[in-house]
N, C-alpha and C positions, 0 to 999 in steps of 0.2 A: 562669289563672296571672297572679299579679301582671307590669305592666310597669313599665319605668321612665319612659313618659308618663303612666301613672294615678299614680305619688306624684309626679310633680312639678304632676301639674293640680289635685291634690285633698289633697294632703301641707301642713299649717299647721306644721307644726315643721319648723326653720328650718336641721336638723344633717340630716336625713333629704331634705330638698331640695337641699343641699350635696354629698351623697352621691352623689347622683338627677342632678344636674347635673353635677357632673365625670364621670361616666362616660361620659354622654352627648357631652359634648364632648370628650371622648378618641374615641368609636367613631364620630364621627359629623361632626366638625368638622377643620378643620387645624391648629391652634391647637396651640401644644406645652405639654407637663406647668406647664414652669414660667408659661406665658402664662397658663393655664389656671387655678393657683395664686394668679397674681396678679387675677385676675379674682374669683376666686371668697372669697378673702382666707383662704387656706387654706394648707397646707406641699405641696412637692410629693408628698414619701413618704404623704400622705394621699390626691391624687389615685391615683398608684398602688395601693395598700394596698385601693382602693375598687372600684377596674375589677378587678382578679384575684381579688376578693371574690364581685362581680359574675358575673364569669364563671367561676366554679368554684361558684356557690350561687345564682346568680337575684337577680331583685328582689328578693324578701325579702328578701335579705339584707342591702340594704342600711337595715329598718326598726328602728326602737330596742329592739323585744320581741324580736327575733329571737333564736336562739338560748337562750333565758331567759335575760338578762341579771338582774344581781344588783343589789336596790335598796340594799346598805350595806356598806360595806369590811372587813376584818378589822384587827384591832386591828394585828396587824404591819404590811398593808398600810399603814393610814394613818398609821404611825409612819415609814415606807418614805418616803412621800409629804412629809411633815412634813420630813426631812432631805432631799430636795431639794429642796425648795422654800426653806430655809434656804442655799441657796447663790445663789439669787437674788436680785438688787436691785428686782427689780419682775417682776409677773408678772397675767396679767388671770385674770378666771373664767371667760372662754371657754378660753383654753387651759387653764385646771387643769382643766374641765369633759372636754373632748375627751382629754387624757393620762390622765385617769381610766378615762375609758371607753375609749381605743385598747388602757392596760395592762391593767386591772382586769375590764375589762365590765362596768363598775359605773356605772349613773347614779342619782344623786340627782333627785327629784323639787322639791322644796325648795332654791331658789339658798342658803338657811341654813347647811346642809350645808357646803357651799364655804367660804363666809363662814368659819367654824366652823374650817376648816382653816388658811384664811389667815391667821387669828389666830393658831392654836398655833406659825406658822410664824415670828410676827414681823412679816406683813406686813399694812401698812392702808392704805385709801383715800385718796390721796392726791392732788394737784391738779400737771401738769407745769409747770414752771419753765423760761423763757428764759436760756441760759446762752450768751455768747459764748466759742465756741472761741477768737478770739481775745485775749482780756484772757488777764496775766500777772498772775499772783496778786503775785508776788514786786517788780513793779513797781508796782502797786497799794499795795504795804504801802511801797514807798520815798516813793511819792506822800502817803501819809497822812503819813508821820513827818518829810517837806520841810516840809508843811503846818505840821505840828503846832509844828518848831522856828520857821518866819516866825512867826508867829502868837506863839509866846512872846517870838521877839526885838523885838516890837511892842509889849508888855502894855502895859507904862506909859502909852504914847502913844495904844492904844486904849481904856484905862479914861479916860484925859485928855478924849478926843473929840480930839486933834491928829491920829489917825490913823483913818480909818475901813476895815473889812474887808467885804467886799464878795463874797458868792456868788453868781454869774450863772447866770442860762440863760434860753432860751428854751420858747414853748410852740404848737406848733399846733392850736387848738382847732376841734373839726370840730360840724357840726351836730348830728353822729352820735354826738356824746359825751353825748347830755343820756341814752341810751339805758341802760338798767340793772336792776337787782334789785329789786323794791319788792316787798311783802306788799300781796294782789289776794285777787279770790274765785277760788275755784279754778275754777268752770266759766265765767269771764270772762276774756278776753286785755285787757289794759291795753297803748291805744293813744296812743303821742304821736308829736302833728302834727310832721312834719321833710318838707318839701321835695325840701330836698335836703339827702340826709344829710355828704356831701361838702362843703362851701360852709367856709369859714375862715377864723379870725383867727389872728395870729402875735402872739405877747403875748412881749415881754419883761419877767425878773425879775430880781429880787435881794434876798437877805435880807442886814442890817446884822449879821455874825455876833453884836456884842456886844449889840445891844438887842432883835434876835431881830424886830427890827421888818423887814415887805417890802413893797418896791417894786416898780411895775410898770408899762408904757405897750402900749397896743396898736399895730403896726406893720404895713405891707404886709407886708413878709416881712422875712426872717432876710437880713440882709446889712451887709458894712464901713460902709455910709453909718448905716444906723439903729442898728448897735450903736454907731457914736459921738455919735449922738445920745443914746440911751439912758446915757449915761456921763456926757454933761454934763448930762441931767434928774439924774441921782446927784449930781452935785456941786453942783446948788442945793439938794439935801435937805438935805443936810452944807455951809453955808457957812464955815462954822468951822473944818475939817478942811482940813488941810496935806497931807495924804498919802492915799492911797485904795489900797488893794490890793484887786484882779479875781483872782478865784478863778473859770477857767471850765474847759470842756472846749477838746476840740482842734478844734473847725469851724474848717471853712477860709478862712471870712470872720475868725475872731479871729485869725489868723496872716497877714492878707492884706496885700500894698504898702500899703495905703491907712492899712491901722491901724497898721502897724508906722511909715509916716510920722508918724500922730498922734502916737503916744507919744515919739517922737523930738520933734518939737515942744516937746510937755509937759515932759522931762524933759531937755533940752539944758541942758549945761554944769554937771549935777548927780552926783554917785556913785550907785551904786545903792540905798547906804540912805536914801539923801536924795530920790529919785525920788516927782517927783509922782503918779505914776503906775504903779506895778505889777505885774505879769501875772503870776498862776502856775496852772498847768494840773494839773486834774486826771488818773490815770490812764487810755491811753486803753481803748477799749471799756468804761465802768465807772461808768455811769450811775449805781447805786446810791450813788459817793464824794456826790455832790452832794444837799443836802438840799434846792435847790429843789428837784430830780423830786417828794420829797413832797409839796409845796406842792402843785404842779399837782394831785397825785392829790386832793390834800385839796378843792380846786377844784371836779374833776369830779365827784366823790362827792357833793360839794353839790349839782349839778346834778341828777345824778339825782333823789335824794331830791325836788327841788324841780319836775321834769320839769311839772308842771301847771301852775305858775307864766305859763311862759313858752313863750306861743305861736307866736313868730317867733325869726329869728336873734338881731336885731336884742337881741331883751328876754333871749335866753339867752347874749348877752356881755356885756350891763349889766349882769346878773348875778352872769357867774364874774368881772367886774372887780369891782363892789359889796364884792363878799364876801371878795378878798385883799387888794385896793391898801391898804396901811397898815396889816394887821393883825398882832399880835405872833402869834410864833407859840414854842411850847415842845413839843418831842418831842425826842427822846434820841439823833438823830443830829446836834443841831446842839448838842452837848455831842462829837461826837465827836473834834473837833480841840482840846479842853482848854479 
Protein backbone atom coordinates (compact mmCIF):
# COMPACT_ATOMS: atom_id res chain seq x y z
CA UNK A 1 0.00 0.00 0.00
CA UNK A 2 1.03 3.36 -1.17
CA UNK A 3 2.33 5.78 1.79
CA UNK A 4 2.46 9.28 2.25
CA UNK A 5 6.46 9.04 2.81
CA UNK A 6 7.03 7.11 -0.45
CA UNK A 7 5.27 10.11 -2.65
CA UNK A 8 6.94 12.67 -0.83
CA UNK A 9 10.59 10.75 -1.15
CA UNK A 10 10.22 9.73 -4.74
CA UNK A 11 7.08 12.08 -6.10
CA UNK A 12 8.75 14.84 -8.79
CA UNK A 13 5.38 16.58 -9.42
CA UNK A 14 5.27 19.45 -7.41
CA UNK A 15 0.86 19.46 -6.84
CA UNK A 16 1.20 15.63 -5.63
CA UNK A 17 4.00 16.62 -3.07
CA UNK A 18 1.85 19.51 -1.89
CA UNK A 19 -0.92 17.16 -1.25
CA UNK A 20 1.59 14.58 0.44
CA UNK A 21 2.79 17.36 2.54
CA UNK A 22 -0.16 19.05 4.00
CA UNK A 23 -1.55 15.97 5.24
CA UNK A 24 1.43 15.12 6.84
CA UNK A 25 1.69 18.18 8.57
CA UNK A 26 -1.85 18.22 9.60
CA UNK A 27 -1.56 14.42 11.24
CA UNK A 28 1.67 14.77 12.28
CA UNK A 29 2.84 18.23 13.30
CA UNK A 30 1.15 21.28 15.48
CA UNK A 31 1.20 23.70 13.00
CA UNK A 32 -2.43 24.90 12.26
CA UNK A 33 -4.40 24.72 8.75
CA UNK A 34 -3.74 28.23 8.08
CA UNK A 35 0.12 28.02 9.12
CA UNK A 36 0.27 25.09 7.24
CA UNK A 37 -1.33 26.97 3.94
CA UNK A 38 1.04 29.56 4.40
CA UNK A 39 3.86 27.37 4.33
CA UNK A 40 3.04 25.38 1.76
CA UNK A 41 1.56 28.45 -0.47
CA UNK A 42 -1.62 26.81 -0.80
CA UNK A 43 -5.60 27.82 0.28
CA UNK A 44 -6.47 26.43 3.55
CA UNK A 45 -9.81 24.59 2.18
CA UNK A 46 -7.19 22.76 0.03
CA UNK A 47 -5.21 21.68 3.18
CA UNK A 48 -8.38 20.29 4.36
CA UNK A 49 -10.14 19.01 1.22
CA UNK A 50 -6.65 16.89 1.10
CA UNK A 51 -6.40 15.19 4.76
CA UNK A 52 -10.33 13.97 4.63
CA UNK A 53 -9.29 12.81 0.98
CA UNK A 54 -6.65 11.13 2.72
CA UNK A 55 -8.34 9.54 5.19
CA UNK A 56 -11.36 8.32 3.60
CA UNK A 57 -9.34 6.93 0.27
CA UNK A 58 -5.47 6.42 1.28
CA UNK A 59 -2.45 7.63 -0.43
CA UNK A 60 -3.54 7.17 -3.69
CA UNK A 61 -5.63 9.28 -3.51
CA UNK A 62 -3.73 11.84 -3.08
CA UNK A 63 -1.94 10.93 -6.96
CA UNK A 64 -2.85 12.92 -10.18
CA UNK A 65 -4.21 9.41 -12.09
CA UNK A 66 -6.21 8.53 -9.28
CA UNK A 67 -9.55 8.30 -9.79
CA UNK A 68 -9.26 8.44 -13.80
CA UNK A 69 -8.97 11.84 -13.99
CA UNK A 70 -10.07 13.43 -17.40
CA UNK A 71 -7.22 14.93 -19.67
CA UNK A 72 -9.79 17.66 -21.62
CA UNK A 73 -12.71 19.84 -20.44
CA UNK A 74 -16.31 19.89 -21.95
CA UNK A 75 -17.10 22.65 -24.08
CA UNK A 76 -19.68 23.95 -21.46
CA UNK A 77 -17.28 23.44 -18.91
CA UNK A 78 -14.54 25.66 -20.44
CA UNK A 79 -17.16 28.16 -21.30
CA UNK A 80 -18.07 27.82 -17.28
CA UNK A 81 -14.44 28.58 -16.66
CA UNK A 82 -13.91 31.28 -19.41
CA UNK A 83 -16.85 33.54 -17.54
CA UNK A 84 -15.11 33.35 -14.32
CA UNK A 85 -12.30 33.94 -15.17
CA UNK A 86 -13.71 37.24 -16.94
CA UNK A 87 -14.46 38.70 -13.63
CA UNK A 88 -10.96 38.63 -12.69
CA UNK A 89 -8.33 41.32 -12.77
CA UNK A 90 -5.44 38.88 -12.75
CA UNK A 91 -5.30 35.49 -12.04
CA UNK A 92 -1.88 32.82 -12.31
CA UNK A 93 -1.81 29.24 -14.10
CA UNK A 94 -1.11 27.74 -10.91
CA UNK A 95 -4.36 28.64 -9.72
CA UNK A 96 -6.39 28.14 -12.95
CA UNK A 97 -4.42 24.80 -12.92
CA UNK A 98 -5.43 23.51 -9.32
CA UNK A 99 -9.63 25.09 -9.71
CA UNK A 100 -9.61 23.09 -12.88
CA UNK A 101 -8.59 20.15 -11.46
CA UNK A 102 -10.29 20.65 -7.66
CA UNK A 103 -13.78 21.42 -10.12
CA UNK A 104 -13.44 19.53 -13.21
CA UNK A 105 -10.83 16.63 -12.42
CA UNK A 106 -9.40 17.69 -15.43
CA UNK A 107 -5.65 18.17 -15.81
CA UNK A 108 -4.02 19.22 -18.93
CA UNK A 109 -0.80 17.89 -19.73
CA UNK A 110 0.38 20.90 -21.86
CA UNK A 111 0.69 24.38 -19.79
CA UNK A 112 -0.79 25.53 -23.70
CA UNK A 113 -4.03 24.46 -22.64
CA UNK A 114 -4.14 26.96 -19.81
CA UNK A 115 -2.57 29.50 -21.80
CA UNK A 116 -5.39 28.90 -24.47
CA UNK A 117 -7.88 29.63 -21.81
CA UNK A 118 -6.48 32.66 -20.48
CA UNK A 119 -6.57 34.12 -23.65
CA UNK A 120 -10.32 33.60 -24.44
CA UNK A 121 -10.75 35.04 -20.96
CA UNK A 122 -8.94 38.45 -21.82
CA UNK A 123 -6.18 37.79 -19.76
CA UNK A 124 -2.30 38.12 -20.62
CA UNK A 125 1.05 38.01 -19.20
CA UNK A 126 1.80 40.78 -17.77
CA UNK A 127 4.79 42.43 -15.67
CA UNK A 128 3.47 44.16 -11.81
CA UNK A 129 3.64 47.68 -11.50
CA UNK A 130 4.78 49.95 -8.21
CA UNK A 131 1.76 52.05 -7.27
CA UNK A 132 1.63 54.37 -4.33
CA UNK A 133 -1.37 53.96 -2.13
CA UNK A 134 -0.61 57.16 -1.27
CA UNK A 135 -0.65 59.68 -4.38
CA UNK A 136 -3.98 61.44 -5.01
CA UNK A 137 -4.73 61.34 -8.60
CA UNK A 138 -6.94 64.38 -8.24
CA UNK A 139 -3.91 66.37 -6.76
CA UNK A 140 -1.66 65.17 -9.15
CA UNK A 141 -3.81 66.49 -12.07
CA UNK A 142 -4.13 70.06 -10.01
CA UNK A 143 -0.16 69.65 -9.82
CA UNK A 144 0.22 69.34 -13.76
CA UNK A 145 -2.37 72.13 -14.66
CA UNK A 146 -0.39 74.82 -11.62
CA UNK A 147 2.55 73.78 -13.76
CA UNK A 148 1.16 74.01 -16.83
CA UNK A 149 -0.47 77.73 -16.30
CA UNK A 150 3.48 78.97 -14.48
CA UNK A 151 4.94 77.80 -17.38
CA UNK A 152 2.53 79.65 -19.86
CA UNK A 153 2.51 82.74 -17.71
CA UNK A 154 6.46 82.69 -18.37
CA UNK A 155 6.46 82.00 -22.39
CA UNK A 156 7.71 85.16 -23.54
CA UNK A 157 10.41 85.47 -21.09
CA UNK A 158 11.29 81.80 -21.43
CA UNK A 159 11.45 81.84 -25.29
CA UNK A 160 13.60 85.29 -24.60
CA UNK A 161 16.21 83.38 -22.33
CA UNK A 162 15.18 86.16 -19.49
CA UNK A 163 13.53 83.36 -17.68
CA UNK A 164 15.03 79.93 -17.41
CA UNK A 165 12.64 76.61 -16.11
CA UNK A 166 14.42 74.42 -14.48
CA UNK A 167 13.28 70.39 -13.46
CA UNK A 168 15.23 69.14 -10.60
CA UNK A 169 16.06 65.91 -9.02
CA UNK A 170 18.21 63.88 -7.70
CA UNK A 171 19.93 60.32 -8.41
CA UNK A 172 21.52 57.56 -6.33
CA UNK A 173 23.56 55.60 -8.31
CA UNK A 174 24.67 52.26 -6.82
CA UNK A 175 27.35 49.88 -8.20
CA UNK A 176 24.61 47.58 -8.55
CA UNK A 177 22.91 49.40 -11.14
CA UNK A 178 25.58 48.55 -14.04
CA UNK A 179 23.48 44.96 -13.55
CA UNK A 180 20.93 44.13 -16.35
CA UNK A 181 19.42 42.21 -19.43
CA UNK A 182 21.85 41.71 -22.33
CA UNK A 183 21.68 38.99 -25.16
CA UNK A 184 24.44 35.97 -23.90
CA UNK A 185 24.93 32.40 -24.95
CA UNK A 186 22.36 30.53 -23.46
CA UNK A 187 24.58 27.92 -21.66
CA UNK A 188 26.81 30.99 -20.43
CA UNK A 189 26.04 33.30 -17.37
CA UNK A 190 27.35 36.76 -18.17
CA UNK A 191 29.44 37.96 -15.26
CA UNK A 192 30.32 41.70 -14.16
CA UNK A 193 32.99 42.49 -11.76
CA UNK A 194 30.92 44.77 -8.88
CA UNK A 195 32.65 44.73 -5.54
CA UNK A 196 30.53 46.06 -3.88
CA UNK A 197 27.20 46.29 -5.37
CA UNK A 198 26.05 48.73 -2.64
CA UNK A 199 29.01 51.59 -2.93
CA UNK A 200 27.22 55.31 -4.41
CA UNK A 201 27.11 58.36 -5.99
CA UNK A 202 24.40 61.04 -5.37
CA UNK A 203 24.20 62.98 -8.73
CA UNK A 204 22.16 65.83 -8.98
CA UNK A 205 20.01 67.04 -12.21
CA UNK A 206 18.13 69.33 -14.13
CA UNK A 207 16.76 69.50 -17.57
CA UNK A 208 16.27 73.37 -19.09
CA UNK A 209 12.50 72.61 -19.87
CA UNK A 210 12.78 74.94 -23.00
CA UNK A 211 16.14 73.66 -24.71
CA UNK A 212 15.57 70.22 -23.35
CA UNK A 213 19.29 70.63 -22.71
CA UNK A 214 20.50 68.66 -18.84
CA UNK A 215 22.61 69.36 -16.19
CA UNK A 216 24.18 67.60 -13.66
CA UNK A 217 27.12 67.61 -10.76
CA UNK A 218 27.89 64.63 -8.65
CA UNK A 219 27.62 65.17 -4.67
CA UNK A 220 28.20 63.48 -1.28
CA UNK A 221 24.54 63.15 -0.63
CA UNK A 222 21.12 64.68 -1.11
CA UNK A 223 21.00 67.59 1.35
CA UNK A 224 20.02 71.86 1.81
CA UNK A 225 23.89 72.59 1.62
CA UNK A 226 24.48 70.79 -1.94
CA UNK A 227 21.09 71.46 -3.34
CA UNK A 228 22.20 75.11 -3.10
CA UNK A 229 25.06 74.53 -4.58
CA UNK A 230 23.68 72.88 -7.31
CA UNK A 231 21.35 75.93 -8.05
CA UNK A 232 24.15 78.24 -8.23
CA UNK A 233 26.22 75.71 -10.80
CA UNK A 234 22.57 76.42 -12.62
CA UNK A 235 22.95 79.90 -12.68
CA UNK A 236 26.32 80.15 -14.15
CA UNK A 237 24.87 77.91 -17.14
CA UNK A 238 22.32 80.60 -17.64
CA UNK A 239 24.18 83.96 -16.92
CA UNK A 240 21.79 85.93 -18.89
CA UNK A 241 18.76 84.71 -17.13
CA UNK A 242 16.94 87.11 -14.64
CA UNK A 243 14.68 84.53 -13.28
CA UNK A 244 14.98 80.80 -12.74
CA UNK A 245 11.94 78.59 -11.70
CA UNK A 246 12.90 74.94 -9.58
CA UNK A 247 10.32 72.50 -10.57
CA UNK A 248 11.18 69.67 -7.85
CA UNK A 249 9.47 67.24 -5.59
CA UNK A 250 8.85 67.52 -1.93
CA UNK A 251 12.30 66.14 -0.05
CA UNK A 252 12.69 67.47 3.00
CA UNK A 253 16.04 69.08 2.37
CA UNK A 254 14.00 71.34 -0.65
CA UNK A 255 11.61 72.81 2.20
CA UNK A 256 14.31 73.02 4.81
CA UNK A 257 15.42 76.41 7.11
CA UNK A 258 18.48 76.54 5.29
CA UNK A 259 16.81 76.84 1.72
CA UNK A 260 13.89 78.61 2.64
CA UNK A 261 16.70 81.29 4.22
CA UNK A 262 18.41 81.18 0.72
CA UNK A 263 15.51 81.91 -1.28
CA UNK A 264 14.60 84.76 1.11
CA UNK A 265 17.94 86.23 0.34
CA UNK A 266 17.65 85.82 -3.45
CA UNK A 267 14.21 87.22 -3.67
CA UNK A 268 13.95 90.01 -0.80
CA UNK A 269 12.08 93.08 -1.58
CA UNK A 270 10.75 91.50 -4.85
CA UNK A 271 6.89 90.29 -5.72
CA UNK A 272 6.44 86.89 -6.60
CA UNK A 273 6.44 87.35 -10.27
CA UNK A 274 9.43 89.26 -10.18
CA UNK A 275 11.28 86.45 -7.89
CA UNK A 276 14.63 85.63 -8.60
CA UNK A 277 14.05 82.47 -7.67
CA UNK A 278 11.14 80.17 -7.80
CA UNK A 279 9.92 76.93 -6.22
CA UNK A 280 7.14 74.91 -7.46
CA UNK A 281 6.59 71.33 -6.20
CA UNK A 282 5.51 68.55 -7.97
CA UNK A 283 2.66 66.26 -6.76
CA UNK A 284 3.60 64.31 -3.86
CA UNK A 285 4.14 60.47 -4.05
CA UNK A 286 4.33 60.92 -7.97
CA UNK A 287 7.53 60.41 -9.36
CA UNK A 288 6.38 59.69 -12.62
CA UNK A 289 5.15 64.03 -12.96
CA UNK A 290 9.04 64.61 -13.26
CA UNK A 291 10.79 63.86 -16.44
CA UNK A 292 14.27 63.77 -14.84
CA UNK A 293 13.38 60.08 -13.35
CA UNK A 294 13.58 59.34 -17.25
CA UNK A 295 16.72 60.70 -17.48
CA UNK A 296 18.21 58.79 -14.83
CA UNK A 297 16.45 55.50 -16.25
CA UNK A 298 17.82 56.61 -19.69
CA UNK A 299 21.41 56.70 -17.63
CA UNK A 300 21.27 53.43 -16.15
CA UNK A 301 20.03 51.50 -19.27
CA UNK A 302 23.21 52.87 -20.82
CA UNK A 303 25.06 51.34 -18.28
CA UNK A 304 23.99 48.20 -18.53
CA UNK A 305 24.19 47.95 -22.24
CA UNK A 306 27.89 49.20 -21.73
CA UNK A 307 28.49 46.83 -18.39
CA UNK A 308 31.99 45.48 -20.02
CA UNK A 309 33.25 48.89 -20.51
CA UNK A 310 33.77 49.58 -17.10
CA UNK A 311 35.61 47.70 -14.71
CA UNK A 312 35.54 49.80 -11.31
CA UNK A 313 33.27 52.30 -9.72
CA UNK A 314 35.24 54.75 -10.40
CA UNK A 315 34.94 54.27 -14.60
CA UNK A 316 31.06 53.32 -14.12
CA UNK A 317 30.33 57.10 -12.89
CA UNK A 318 32.59 58.73 -15.57
CA UNK A 319 30.51 57.05 -17.41
CA UNK A 320 26.68 57.67 -16.37
CA UNK A 321 28.13 61.45 -16.01
CA UNK A 322 29.96 61.25 -19.67
CA UNK A 323 26.75 60.20 -21.10
CA UNK A 324 23.99 62.95 -19.55
CA UNK A 325 25.97 66.04 -18.40
CA UNK A 326 24.78 68.42 -21.38
CA UNK A 327 22.87 66.27 -23.30
CA UNK A 328 19.56 67.42 -25.13
CA UNK A 329 17.20 65.18 -24.55
CA UNK A 330 13.61 64.77 -26.55
CA UNK A 331 10.78 62.25 -25.30
CA UNK A 332 7.14 63.05 -24.92
CA UNK A 333 6.94 63.83 -21.37
CA UNK A 334 8.94 66.91 -21.35
CA UNK A 335 6.29 68.12 -24.02
CA UNK A 336 3.99 67.44 -21.14
CA UNK A 337 3.73 70.72 -19.43
CA UNK A 338 2.97 72.52 -23.10
Amino acid sequence: MLTLEQIIDTNSDSRELKRALAVKLVLESTLKNNEIANFLQVSEAFVSKWKNIYEQQGAEALLLGYNGKRSYLLATEKDEIVSFLKQKKHYSIEELRDHIEEKYHVVYKSKQSYYEIMDAAGLSWKKTEKSNPKKEETLVIQKQEEIKNTLEDYHDAIESGEVVAFMMDECHLLWGDVCGYVWGRTNEKIQVPVKNEKERQTYYGAVDYYTKEFYMQPKDSGNSSNTISFIEHLRTQKPDAKQFLLIWDGASYHKSHEIQKYLQEQNRNLTKKDWTIRCILFAPNAPEQNPVEDIWLTGKNFLRKHFFENKTFAQVKQCFFNFLDGQVFVFPKLSLYG
